[in-house]
N, C-alpha and C positions, 0 to 999 in steps of 0.2 A: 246023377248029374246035379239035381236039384239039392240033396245033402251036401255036396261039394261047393253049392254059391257061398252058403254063409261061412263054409272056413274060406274060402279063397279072399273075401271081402276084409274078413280080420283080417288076412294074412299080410292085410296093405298100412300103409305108415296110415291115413286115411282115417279108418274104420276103428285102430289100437287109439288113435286120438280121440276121435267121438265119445269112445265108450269111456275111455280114461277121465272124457272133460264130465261124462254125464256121475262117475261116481267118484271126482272130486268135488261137482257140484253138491253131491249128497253128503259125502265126508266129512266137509270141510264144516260145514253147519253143523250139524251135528255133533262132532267133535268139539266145538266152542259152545253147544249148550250143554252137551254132560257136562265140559270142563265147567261150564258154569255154575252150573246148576249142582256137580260136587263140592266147588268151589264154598257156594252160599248157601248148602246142605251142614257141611264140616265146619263153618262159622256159626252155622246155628246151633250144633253139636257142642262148640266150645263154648259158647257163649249161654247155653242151658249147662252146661256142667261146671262153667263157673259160679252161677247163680246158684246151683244146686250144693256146691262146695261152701259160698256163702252162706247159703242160710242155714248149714248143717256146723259150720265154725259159730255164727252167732248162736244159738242152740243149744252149745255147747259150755258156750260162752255165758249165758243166762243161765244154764245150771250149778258153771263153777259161782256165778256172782250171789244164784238162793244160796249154795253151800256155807261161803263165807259170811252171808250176811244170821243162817243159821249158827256156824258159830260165834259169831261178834254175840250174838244175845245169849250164849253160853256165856261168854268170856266177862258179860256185863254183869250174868249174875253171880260171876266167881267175885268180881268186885263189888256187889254190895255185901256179900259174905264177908268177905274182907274188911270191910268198912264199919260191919257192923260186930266185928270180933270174933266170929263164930269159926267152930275148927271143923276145917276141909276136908278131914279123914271119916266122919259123918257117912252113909249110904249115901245120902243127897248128894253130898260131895264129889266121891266118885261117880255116879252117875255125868255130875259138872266138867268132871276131867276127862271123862272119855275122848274127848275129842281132842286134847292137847299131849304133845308127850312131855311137854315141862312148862311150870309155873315158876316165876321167882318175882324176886320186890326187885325194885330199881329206886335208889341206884346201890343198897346196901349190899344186894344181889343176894336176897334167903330166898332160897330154894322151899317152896309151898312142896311141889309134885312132880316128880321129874320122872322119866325113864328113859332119859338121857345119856349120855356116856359123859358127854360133858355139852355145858351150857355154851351159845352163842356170844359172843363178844356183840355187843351193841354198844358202838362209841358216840360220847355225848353229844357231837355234830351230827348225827342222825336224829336225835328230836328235832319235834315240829313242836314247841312248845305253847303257839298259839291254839295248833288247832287240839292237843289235848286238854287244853285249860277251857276250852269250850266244852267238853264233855264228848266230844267224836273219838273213836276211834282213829290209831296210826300202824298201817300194814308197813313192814319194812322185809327187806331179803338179808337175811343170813349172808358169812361169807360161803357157805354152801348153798347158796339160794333158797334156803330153809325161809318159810313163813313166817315172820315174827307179828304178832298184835300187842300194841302197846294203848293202856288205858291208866287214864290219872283215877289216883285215890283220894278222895275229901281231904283236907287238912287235919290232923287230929293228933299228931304226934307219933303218927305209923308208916308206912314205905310213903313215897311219893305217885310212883308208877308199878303197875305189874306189867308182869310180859310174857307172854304165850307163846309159846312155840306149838304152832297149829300143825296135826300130824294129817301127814299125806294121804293115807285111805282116808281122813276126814274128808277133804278137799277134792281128791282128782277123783274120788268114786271109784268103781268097779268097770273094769273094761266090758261084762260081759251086758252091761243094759246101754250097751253103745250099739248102732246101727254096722254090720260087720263088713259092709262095701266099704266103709271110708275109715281111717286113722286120723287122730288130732296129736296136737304138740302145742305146748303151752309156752309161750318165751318172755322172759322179762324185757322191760323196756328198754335195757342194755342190750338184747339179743340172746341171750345166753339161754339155752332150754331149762324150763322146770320141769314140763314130765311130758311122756309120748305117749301113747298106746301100742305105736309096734318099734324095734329096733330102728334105728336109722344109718346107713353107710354114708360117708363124708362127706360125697357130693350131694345128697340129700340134706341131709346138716347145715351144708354151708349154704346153696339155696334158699331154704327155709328163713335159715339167720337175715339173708341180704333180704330178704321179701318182709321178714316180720323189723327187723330193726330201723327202717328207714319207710317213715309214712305216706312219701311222695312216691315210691314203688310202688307199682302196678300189683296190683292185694293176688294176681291169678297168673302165676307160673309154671311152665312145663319144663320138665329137666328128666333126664335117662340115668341109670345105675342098674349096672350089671345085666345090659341088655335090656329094662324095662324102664316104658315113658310111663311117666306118672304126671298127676294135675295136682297143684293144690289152689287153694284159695286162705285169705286173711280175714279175720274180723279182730276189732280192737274193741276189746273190752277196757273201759273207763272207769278207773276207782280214785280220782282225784278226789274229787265231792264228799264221797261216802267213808274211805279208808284214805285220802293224803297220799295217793301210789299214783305214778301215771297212768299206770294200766298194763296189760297183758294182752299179748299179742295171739288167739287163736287162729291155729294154723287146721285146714280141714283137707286130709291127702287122699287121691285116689289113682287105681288104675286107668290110662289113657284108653285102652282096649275094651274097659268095662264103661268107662265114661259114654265113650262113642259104639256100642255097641250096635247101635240103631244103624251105622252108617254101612256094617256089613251087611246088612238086609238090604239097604238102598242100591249095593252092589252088583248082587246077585238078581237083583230083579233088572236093573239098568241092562244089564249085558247084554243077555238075551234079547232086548229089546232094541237094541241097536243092529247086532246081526240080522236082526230081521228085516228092518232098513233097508241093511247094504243089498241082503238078496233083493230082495224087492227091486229096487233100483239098477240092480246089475240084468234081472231077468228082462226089463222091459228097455233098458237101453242095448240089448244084446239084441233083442226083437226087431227093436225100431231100424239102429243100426242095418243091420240085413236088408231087411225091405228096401233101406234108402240105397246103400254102395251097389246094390245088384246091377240096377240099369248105369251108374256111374261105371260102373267096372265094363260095363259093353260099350258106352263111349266110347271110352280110354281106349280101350285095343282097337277100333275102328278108326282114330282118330290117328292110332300111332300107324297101321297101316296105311293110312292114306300119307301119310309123311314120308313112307318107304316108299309111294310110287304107285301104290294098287290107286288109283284113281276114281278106279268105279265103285270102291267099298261102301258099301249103307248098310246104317244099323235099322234094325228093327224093335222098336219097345214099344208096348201096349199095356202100361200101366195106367192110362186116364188120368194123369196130373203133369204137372212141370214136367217132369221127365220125358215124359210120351212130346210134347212140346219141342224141347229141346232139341230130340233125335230130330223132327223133322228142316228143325231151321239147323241142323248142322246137313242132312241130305242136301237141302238145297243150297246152300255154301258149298260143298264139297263140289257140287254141280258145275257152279259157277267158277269156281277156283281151278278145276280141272280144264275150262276153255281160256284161263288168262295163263295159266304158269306159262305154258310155250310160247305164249309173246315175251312173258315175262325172263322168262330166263335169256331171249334174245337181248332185251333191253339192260341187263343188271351189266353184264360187259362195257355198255357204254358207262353203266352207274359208278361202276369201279375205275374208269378212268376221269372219272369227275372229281372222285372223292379222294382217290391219290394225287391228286393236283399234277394231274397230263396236261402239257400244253394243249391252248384252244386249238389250235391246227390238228392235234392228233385227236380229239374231241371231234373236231368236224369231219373229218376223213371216218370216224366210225361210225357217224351218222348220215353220214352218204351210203357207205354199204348195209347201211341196217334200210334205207330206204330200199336201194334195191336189191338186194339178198332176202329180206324177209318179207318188208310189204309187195313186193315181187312188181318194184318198177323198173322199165327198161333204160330209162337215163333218170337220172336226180342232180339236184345242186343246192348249195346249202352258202349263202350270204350274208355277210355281215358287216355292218353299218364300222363306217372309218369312223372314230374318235374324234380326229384330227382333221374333217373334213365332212359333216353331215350327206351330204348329196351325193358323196359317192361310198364306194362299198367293196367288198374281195370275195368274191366268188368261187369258190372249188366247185368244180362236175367233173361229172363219169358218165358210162354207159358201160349197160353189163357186159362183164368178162373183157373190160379194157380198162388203163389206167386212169387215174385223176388228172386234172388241169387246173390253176389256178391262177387266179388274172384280175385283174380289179377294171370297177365297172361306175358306168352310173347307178345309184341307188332306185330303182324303181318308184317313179312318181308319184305311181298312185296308192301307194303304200308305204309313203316317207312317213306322213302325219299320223297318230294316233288317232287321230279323231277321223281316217279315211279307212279304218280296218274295224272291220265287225268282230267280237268274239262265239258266236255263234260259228256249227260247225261248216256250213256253205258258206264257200268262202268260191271269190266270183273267178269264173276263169277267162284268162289274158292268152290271146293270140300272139304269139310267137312273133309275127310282124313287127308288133306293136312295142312290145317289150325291150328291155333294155339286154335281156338273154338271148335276141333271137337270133344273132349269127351261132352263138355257139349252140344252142339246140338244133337249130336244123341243119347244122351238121353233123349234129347226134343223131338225126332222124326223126325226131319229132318236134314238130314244125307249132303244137299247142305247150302253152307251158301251165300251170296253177300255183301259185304263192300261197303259203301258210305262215302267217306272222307268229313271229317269234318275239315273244313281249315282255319286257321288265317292266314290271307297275302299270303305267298307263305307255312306255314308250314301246317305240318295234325298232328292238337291238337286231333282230335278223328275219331272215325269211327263208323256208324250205321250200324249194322249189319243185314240182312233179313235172316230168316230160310224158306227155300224153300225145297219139297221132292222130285223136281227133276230138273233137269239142264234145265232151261228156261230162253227165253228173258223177263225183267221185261217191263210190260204196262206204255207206255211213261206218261200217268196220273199219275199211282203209283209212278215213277222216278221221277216226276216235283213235285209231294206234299213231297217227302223223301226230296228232293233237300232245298224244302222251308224250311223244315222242319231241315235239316243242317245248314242249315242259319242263322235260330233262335238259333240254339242249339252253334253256332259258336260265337255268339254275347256274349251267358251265358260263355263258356268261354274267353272271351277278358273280360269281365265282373270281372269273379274268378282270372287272369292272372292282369289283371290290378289291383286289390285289394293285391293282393300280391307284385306287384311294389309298391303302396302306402306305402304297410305295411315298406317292406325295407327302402322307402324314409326317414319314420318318424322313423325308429329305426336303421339302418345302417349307417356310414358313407361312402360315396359316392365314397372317393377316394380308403376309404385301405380295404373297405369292411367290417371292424368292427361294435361293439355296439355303437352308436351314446352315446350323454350324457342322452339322455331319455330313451334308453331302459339300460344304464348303471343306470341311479337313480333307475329304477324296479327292475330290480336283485338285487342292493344291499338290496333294501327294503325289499327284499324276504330271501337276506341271514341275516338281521340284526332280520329281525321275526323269523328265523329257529334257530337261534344263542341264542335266548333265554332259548330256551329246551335241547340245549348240555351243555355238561360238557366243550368243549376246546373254543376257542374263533376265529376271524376274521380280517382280515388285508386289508386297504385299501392302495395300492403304488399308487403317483400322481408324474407322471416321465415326467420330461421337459428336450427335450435337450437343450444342451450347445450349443453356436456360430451359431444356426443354422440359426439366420438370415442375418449370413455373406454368407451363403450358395445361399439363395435366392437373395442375393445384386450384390454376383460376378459373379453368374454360372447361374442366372433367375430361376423362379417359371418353370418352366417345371423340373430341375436338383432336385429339393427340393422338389417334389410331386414324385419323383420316391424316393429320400432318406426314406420319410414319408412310402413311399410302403413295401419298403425293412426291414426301422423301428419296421412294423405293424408285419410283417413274423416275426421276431428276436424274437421280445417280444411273441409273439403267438408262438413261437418253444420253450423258455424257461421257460414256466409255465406247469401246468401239465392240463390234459386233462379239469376238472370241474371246471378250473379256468376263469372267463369273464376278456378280454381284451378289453378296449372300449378307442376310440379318441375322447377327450371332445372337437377338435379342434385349428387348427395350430401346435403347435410341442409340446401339451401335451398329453399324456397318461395314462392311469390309468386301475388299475388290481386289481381284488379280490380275493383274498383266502379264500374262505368259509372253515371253520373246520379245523382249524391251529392248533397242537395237542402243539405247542413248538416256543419260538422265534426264534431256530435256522431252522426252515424250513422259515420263513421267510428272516433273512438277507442271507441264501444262496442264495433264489431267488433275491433278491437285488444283493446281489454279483454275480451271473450267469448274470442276467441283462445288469453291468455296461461293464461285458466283453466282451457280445455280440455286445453293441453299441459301443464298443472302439474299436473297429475292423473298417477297412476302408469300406467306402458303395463307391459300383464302379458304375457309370455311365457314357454312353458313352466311355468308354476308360481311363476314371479318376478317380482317387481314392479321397474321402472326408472321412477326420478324423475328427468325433464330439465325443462328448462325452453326460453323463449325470447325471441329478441331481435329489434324487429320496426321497420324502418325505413319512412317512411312518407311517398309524393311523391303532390302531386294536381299534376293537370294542367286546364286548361293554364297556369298558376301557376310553378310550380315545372320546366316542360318540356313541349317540345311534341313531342319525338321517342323513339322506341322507346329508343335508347339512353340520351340525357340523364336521361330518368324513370330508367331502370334504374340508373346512375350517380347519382343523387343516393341514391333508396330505399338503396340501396347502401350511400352513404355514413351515411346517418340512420341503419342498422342496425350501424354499427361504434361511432358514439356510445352507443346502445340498449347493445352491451357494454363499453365503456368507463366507460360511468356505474353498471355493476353487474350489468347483464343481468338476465334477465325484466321486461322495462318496453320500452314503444314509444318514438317519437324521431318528432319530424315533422320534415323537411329545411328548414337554414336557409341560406342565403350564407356568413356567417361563423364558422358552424360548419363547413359543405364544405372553405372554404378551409383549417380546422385539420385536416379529414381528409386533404386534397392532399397538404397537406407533409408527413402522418406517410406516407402512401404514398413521396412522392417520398426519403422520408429515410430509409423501408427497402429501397427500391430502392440509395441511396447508400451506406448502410451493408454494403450485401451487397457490395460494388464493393470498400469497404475493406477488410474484413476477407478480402474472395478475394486482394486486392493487400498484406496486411501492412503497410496503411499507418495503423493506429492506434499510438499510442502507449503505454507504460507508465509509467507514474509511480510514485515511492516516495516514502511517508510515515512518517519515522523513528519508530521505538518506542524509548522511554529507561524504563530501571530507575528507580525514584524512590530505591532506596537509594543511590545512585554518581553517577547522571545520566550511568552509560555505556548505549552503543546497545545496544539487547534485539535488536532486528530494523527490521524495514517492514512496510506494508501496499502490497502490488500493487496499481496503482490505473489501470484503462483510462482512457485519455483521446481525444478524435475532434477534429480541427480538417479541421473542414466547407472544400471550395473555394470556396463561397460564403459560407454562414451562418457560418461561423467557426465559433468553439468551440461544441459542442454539448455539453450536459451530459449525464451519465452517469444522469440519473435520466430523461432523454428517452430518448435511444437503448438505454439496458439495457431498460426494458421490451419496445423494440420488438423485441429481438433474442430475448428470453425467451418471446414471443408466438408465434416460432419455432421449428425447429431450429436457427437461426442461433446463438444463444449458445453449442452444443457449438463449432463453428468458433471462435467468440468467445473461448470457456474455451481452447481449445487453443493460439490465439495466445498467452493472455497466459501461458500456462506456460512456452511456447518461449519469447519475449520475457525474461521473468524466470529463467529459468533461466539462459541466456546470460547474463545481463548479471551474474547470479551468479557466475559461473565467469568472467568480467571483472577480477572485484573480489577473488576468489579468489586468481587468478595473480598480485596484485598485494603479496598477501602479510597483505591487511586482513581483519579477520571482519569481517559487516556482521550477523552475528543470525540468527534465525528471517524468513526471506523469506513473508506470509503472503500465499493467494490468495482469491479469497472463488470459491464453489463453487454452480452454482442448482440448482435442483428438478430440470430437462429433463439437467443432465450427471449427476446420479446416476444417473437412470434410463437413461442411455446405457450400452448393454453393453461398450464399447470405454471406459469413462470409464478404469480401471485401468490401462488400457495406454497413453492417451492423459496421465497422468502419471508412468508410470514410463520409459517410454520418452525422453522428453528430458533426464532426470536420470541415466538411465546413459550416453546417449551425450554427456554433456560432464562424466559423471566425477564428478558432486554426492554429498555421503553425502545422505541420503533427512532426514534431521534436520535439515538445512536448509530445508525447505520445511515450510509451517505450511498445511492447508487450511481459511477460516471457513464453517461451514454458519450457516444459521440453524433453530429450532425446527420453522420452518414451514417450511422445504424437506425437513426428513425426515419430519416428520407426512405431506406427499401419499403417502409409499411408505418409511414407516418399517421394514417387515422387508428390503426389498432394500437401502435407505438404509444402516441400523447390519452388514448384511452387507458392504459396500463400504468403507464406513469400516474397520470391525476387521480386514478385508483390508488395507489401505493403513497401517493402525497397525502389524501385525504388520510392515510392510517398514520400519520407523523415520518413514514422516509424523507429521506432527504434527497436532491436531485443535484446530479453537479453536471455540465454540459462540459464536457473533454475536448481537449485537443479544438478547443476555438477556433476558427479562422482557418483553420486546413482543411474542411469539406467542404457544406453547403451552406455556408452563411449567408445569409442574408436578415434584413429586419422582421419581413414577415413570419417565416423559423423563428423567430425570439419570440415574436408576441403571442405563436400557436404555444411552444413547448413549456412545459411547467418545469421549473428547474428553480434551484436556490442560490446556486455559485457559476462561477465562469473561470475554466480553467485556462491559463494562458500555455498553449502548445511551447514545448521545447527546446522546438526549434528559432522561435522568437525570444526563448531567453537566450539564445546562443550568441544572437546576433548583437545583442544589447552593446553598443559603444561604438559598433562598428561603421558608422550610419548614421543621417538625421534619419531615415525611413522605418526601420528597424525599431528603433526607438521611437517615434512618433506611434507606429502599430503598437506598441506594446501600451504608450500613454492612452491610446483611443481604448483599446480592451479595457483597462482598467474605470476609463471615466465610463464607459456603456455599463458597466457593472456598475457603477457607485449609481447612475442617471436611476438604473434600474431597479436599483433597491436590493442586489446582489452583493453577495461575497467575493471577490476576486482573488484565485489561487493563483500564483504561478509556482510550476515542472521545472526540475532540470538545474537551482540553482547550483553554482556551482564556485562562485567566484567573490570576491567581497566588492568589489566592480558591481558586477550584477545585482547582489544586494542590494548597494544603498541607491542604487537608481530606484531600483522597486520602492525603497521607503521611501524617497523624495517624493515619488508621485504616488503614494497613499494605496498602494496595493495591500491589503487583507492580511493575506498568509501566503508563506513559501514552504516550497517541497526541493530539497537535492542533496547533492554529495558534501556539500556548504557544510551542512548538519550533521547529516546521518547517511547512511547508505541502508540500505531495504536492512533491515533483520530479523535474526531466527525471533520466533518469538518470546526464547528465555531471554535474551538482551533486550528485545523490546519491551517487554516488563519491568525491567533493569530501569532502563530506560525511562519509563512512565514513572515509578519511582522514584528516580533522583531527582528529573523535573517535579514533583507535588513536590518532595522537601526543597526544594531550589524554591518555590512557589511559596510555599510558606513562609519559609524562611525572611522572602523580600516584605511579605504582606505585614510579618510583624516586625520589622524596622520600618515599612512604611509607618505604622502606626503609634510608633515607639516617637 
């Protein structure tokens, strides 16, 4: 049996891991230090057999250099023979020749000694004739790479130069006093071989040649032929100095197998030495292993029977470590575990109806028979606290082997409060008398009852009630399973209490505690389905206030969420009881009146409405006056679907503030259709102005003294892809209704600026460029930057641009307004006050605002003749201007009437149809143009 532990232990996924993790532990190491350590064994292998290939080429290399330098003093004393007349054929002689196979003079070319077949061509661009008039020696190569030595002769009236041809056994020597492990090769400095010691195949050759011919190549290469890797190395031998040659490339070749011989010893020893390792570590992790899975492998099967139900199974191990430990704290778990599962498996039925989301009634009905089916009470009841009513409560009881009852109650007194319920397990018991259960208990039979609070957080959501027949302490068991048994039932209502938060989330609104916009589309869907089978009809109100988000801009979103509050009360105080009040969100509203018998119950609830919200809403100590605007769809009339009604109300409420706000709007067809297009054409307008596709127009300003150009007015223009031209008194508003008109402002600054700096380079003034400036760009923080900024980047002085406000754009925020302005004055803008006299004029306005001109509204030039009134207004403008030290413009001329009134009483400059009509800006160019030569023109017959 004992031979059988340690395979049964392998045989487990387990025990193949341990041992696996213990001899890839060893493996893995190991393996990365042979690797290494082969690694920087065969590096050191190459790198001694380069060295050793080096200094066996230099070597070589120092024998060829004594050779030659042995024959050079042969060759020197053929030429003092020479010099001094004597004949070559002499014993001495030949002793001198041995080492040449041919003598001859240069350049007459006599043949002294030859045993040649025929002589070398040596052409006369091959002397060095510096360094043989020195008395050195000059080595050259043959066109057969043959050795040529050339030496000058004295002057005397004999050859000038001799020239050797140095024979090969002089030079390369005898292969057999060469070391017989390695092979040399001799290359000229062209690459080309002079002599080898063994045969070479092509790709040995070519190797060689790339290694010896180019001195920036690595002197020590490996290369294969014919199945065998070979090494070589390079030395360069240097005969510049001594013989006038670059030098000669010694090449020293050897076998890679004989190079590295050393490293098949390092092999054969290595190997061994690691299978020794691996046993090693396989024996003792195969040991260890055993010992440890044995007691683990009797757990295991002890543990998996106890999961099948043996209950009573205990291991026994007596190993004296963890192990031995373990078995006993699972004995005594298995102990324990063995007296809960049969409660527990009583309980998991109730668990499973919690967690499948069973209604709380069918939850409580299965904790009534788990009281008396298993805790083995003879009547039970199980109560729970009304929502909707703290102090009372709904009660189910039983009594064994008869049905439920359930019936609503007083909440038991003395267990309303959290802070009147202990959580400890004695819990006090309540006579049946006394109680708010005691008709229905002592009808059950038992006349004592006992409460187990049932507790979310710190409150008591319910109470389990035990019917007992006489006044006793309950069995700490009986306590601790009710206990559990609360717990669960505790969880099932945080369960039903949190479904009902959800439910709120998704269908209330959050702040004011109304119908959100989904559960407002339900009901109307439910009143517009109901509305089909009455005789009267239905009415949708969609109520936005007025100004409200000056509210949140000056006073903060905390002031504006209490308004919203107060809002929510007002409108829910003045509709009648079955009418839904819902917040579609931020400061709109909407109300339905199912079964409207007449239009006049609805516009009085409009009219009760508008009075309620025109009333001051106080917070903190301050009173805010809004108003509102209230659009208004009945159905089934005007729509029969959740959206359609919301979509017309909608629309009826944007008429409601187009016509003034505070006043209601009942939805018509062709009033919708005028809402459509202003939608579909602020839609449109946003397209253009993201696309820079409006235009600029300019309408010339003329001095009345000269009739030369003062300036322009900047004048936006929109030519719609369909509608065509769309006027600027349609789309400005729409764009002012917005943020859109900063965009809008910005375009036309950029637009005119350029077109300024156009007309600039042209060499033409064109005047004061003026822009007209709204309510929404002052109050933009970025308005400053948003015209300085295109005026320095195209180079403008700042006095070319004129901005017109009117009265009433700086009235809505006259202290940050006239701060902006006297900002933009101090950088040279110019300031024109528009539309005079039709807002908020007054003296004290003129003496706050920084402005340079006074323009005369349009409608004052209109009236000019018509009137002493008219015309006296127009004379007062003009002298308040001149009093003031102003410019005075007048809009709108149109008429030569109009004119000369303006000149007679000393008006500045004019703008109108008189002159010019707005134009594109290639005519107003045009334009600027013709006026300088018109201008000049006058200035020099003035002068003439």
């Amino acid at each position: 049996m004992r031979r059988r532990e340690p395979r049964s232990a392998f045989s487990k996924g387990v025990g193949k891991r341990i041992v696996g993790l213990f001899l890839l532990a060893a493996i893995v190491p190991m393996l990365f230090t042979i690797t290494m350590a082969y690694h920087e064994f065969n590096e050191g292998m190459r790198r001694e057999a380069a060295k050793s290939l080096r200094d066996r080429a230099k070597e070589y290399g120092f024998e060829l250099l004594t050779r030659l330098r042995y024959t050079n003093e042969k060759a020197l004393q053929i030429v003092r023979e020479v010099e001094a007349g004597r004949d070559l054929e002499s014993g001495f002689g030949d002793f001198l020749l041995g080492g040449f196979d041919a003598v001859w003079t240069l350049p007459n070319e006599t043949v002294l000694a030859t045993d040649a077949y025929k002589l070398p061509t040596i052409p006369p661009s091959a002397f060095n004739a510096e360094l043989l008039s020195s008395g050195n020696p000059q080595l050259l190569l043959g066109e057969q790479n043959e050795l040529i030595l050339l030496h000058s002769v004295k002057p005397g009236g004999g050859p000038q130069y001799l020239a050797f041809k140095v024979s090969a056994a002089e030079i390369w020597g005898d292969r057999e006093g060469l070391t017989y492990t390695a092979e040399y090769c001799v290359f000229t400095p062209a690459g080309a071989p002079l002599h080898c010691t063994a045969p070479m195949g092509a790709s040995l050759q070519t190797e060689l040649q790339a290694a010896s011919a180019d001195p920036a190549t690595n002197t020590f290469v490996e290369w294969s032929d014919e199945g065998e890797t070979y090494f070589a190395a390079r030395w360069q031998l240097f005969l510049e100095q001594s013989f006038g040659l670059d030098g000669f490339a010694i090449v020293a070749m050897q076998q890679k197998t004989f190079a590295l011989r050393s490293g098949a010893q390092f092999r054969r020893i290595f190997a061994p030495s690691a299978i020794l390792v691996l046993l090693l570590v396989g024996v003792l992790s195969l040991s260890y292993v055993s010992r440890s899975l044995t007691p683990l492998r009797k757990l295991t099967e002890i543990a998996r029977r106890f999961a099948d139900g043996h209950l009573s199974s205990r291991v026994q191990i007596a190993t004296g470590d963890e192990f031995e430990k373990l078995a006993d704290a699972f004995n005594n778990m298995a102990g324990r575990l063995g007296r809960q599962i049969s409660a527990l498996e009583a309980l998991s039925d109730i668990d499973r109806l919690i967690l499948t989301g069973a209604k709380l009634d069918q939850v409580s009905e299965r904790v009534l028979r788990y009281l008396i089916d298993v805790v083995d009470y003879g009547a039970a009841g199980v109560i729970i606290r009304a929502p909707d009513a703290p102090g009372m409560g709904s009660m189910i009881s039983a009594k064994a082997g008869e049905g439920s009852q359930t019936q609503r109650i007083r909440f038991p007194t003395r267990v309303r409060n959290s802070s009147d319920v202990s959580r400890d397990t004695r819990q006090a018991v309540v006579v049946a008398r006394d109680a708010p259960v005691a008709d229905r208990f002592s009808q059950l039979g038992y006349p004592v009852a006992v409460y187990l609070p049932v507790l979310l957080g710190n409150k008591v959501k319910g109470l389990l009630v035990l019917g007992l027949p006489t006044e006793t302490q309950l069995p700490e068991e009986e306590t601790r399973q009710c206990q559990d048994l609360a717990g669960r039932f505790s969880v099932a209502l945080a369960s039903a209490e949190r479904e009902e938060t959800l439910h709120r989330q998704a269908h209330f609104d959050e702040l004011t505690g109304l119908p959100n916009r989904q559960l407002m589309k339900d009901r109307l869907e439910q009143c517009i389905a109901s509305q089909r089978n009455d005789t009267g009809f239905g009415a949708l109100l969609f109520l936005d206030l007025d100004r409200f988000k000056e509210v949140n801009d000056v006073s903060g979103h905390t002031v504006g969420d209490a308004v919203l509050c107060q809002t929510s009360e007002r409108i829910t105080a003045a509709v009648r009881d079955g009418d839904t009040v819902a917040r579609l969100g931020g400061d709109e509203f909407v109300v339905i009146l199912p079964n409207v018998t007449g239009e006049r119950i609805v516009r009085s609830t409009a009219t009760r409405l508008l009075q309620q919200l025109s009333e001051g809403f106080s917070v903190r100590g301050a009173d805010h006056y809004l108003s509102a605007s209230i659009g208004i769809a009945t159905f089934p009339a005007d729509g029969t679907t959740v959206e359609t009604l919301l979509q017309n109300a909608d629309a009826a409420m944007y008429r409601a503030k187009d016509a003034g706000r505070n006043r209601f709007e009942f939805y018509s067809k062709s009033q919708n259709a005028e809402s459509r297009r202003r939608i579909r054409l602020e839609r449109d307008l946003r397209k253009a102005v993201t696309a820079a596709e409006l235009e600029v127009h300019y309408q010339p300003q003329l001095k009345l003294a000269n009739s030369e150009i003062s300036g322009a007015e900047a004048l936006v223009r929109w030519t719609h892809p369909v509608h065509g031209r769309v006027g600027p008194d349609e789309f400005i508003p729409l764009a002012e209704d917005t943020d859109l008109i900063i965009d809008l402002g910005s375009l036309v600054i950029e637009k005119a600026c350029k077109d300024l700096r156009d007309i600039l380079n042209h060499g033409w003034h064109p005047g004061v460029l003026s822009i007209n400036v709204s309510a929404r760009q002052l109050a933009d923080s970025n308005f400053e930057t948003a015209v300085m900024e295109p005026i320095q980047r195209y180079g403008i002085h700042p006095g070319y641009i004129q901005l017109e406000i009117t009265e009433t754009t700086v009235a809505q925020n006259r202290m940050i307004a006239i701060e902006v302005l006297e900002s933009l004055q101090e950088k040279g803008i110019r300031i024109a006050l528009d539309d005079f006299g039709t807002g908020y004029s007054s003296l004290s306005y003129l003496q706050q605002m920084p402005f340079d001109s006074l323009k005369i509204d349009k409608s004052f030039v209109d009236r000019i003749g018509s009137g002493e009134t008219p015309d006296n207004l127009c004379k007062t403008i003009i002298k308040m201007a001149e009093q003031l030290g102003k410019r005075s413009i007048a809009e709108g001329v149109e008429t030569i009437e109009q004119l000369n009134f303006l000149r007679r009483n000393d008006c500045d400059i004019v703008q109108g149809y008189y002159y010019s009509r707005p134009l594109p800006f290639n005519e107003f160019r045009e334009f600027v143009g013709e006026q300088s030569l018109h201008t000049q023109r006058r200035r020099i017959l003035e002068m003439s």
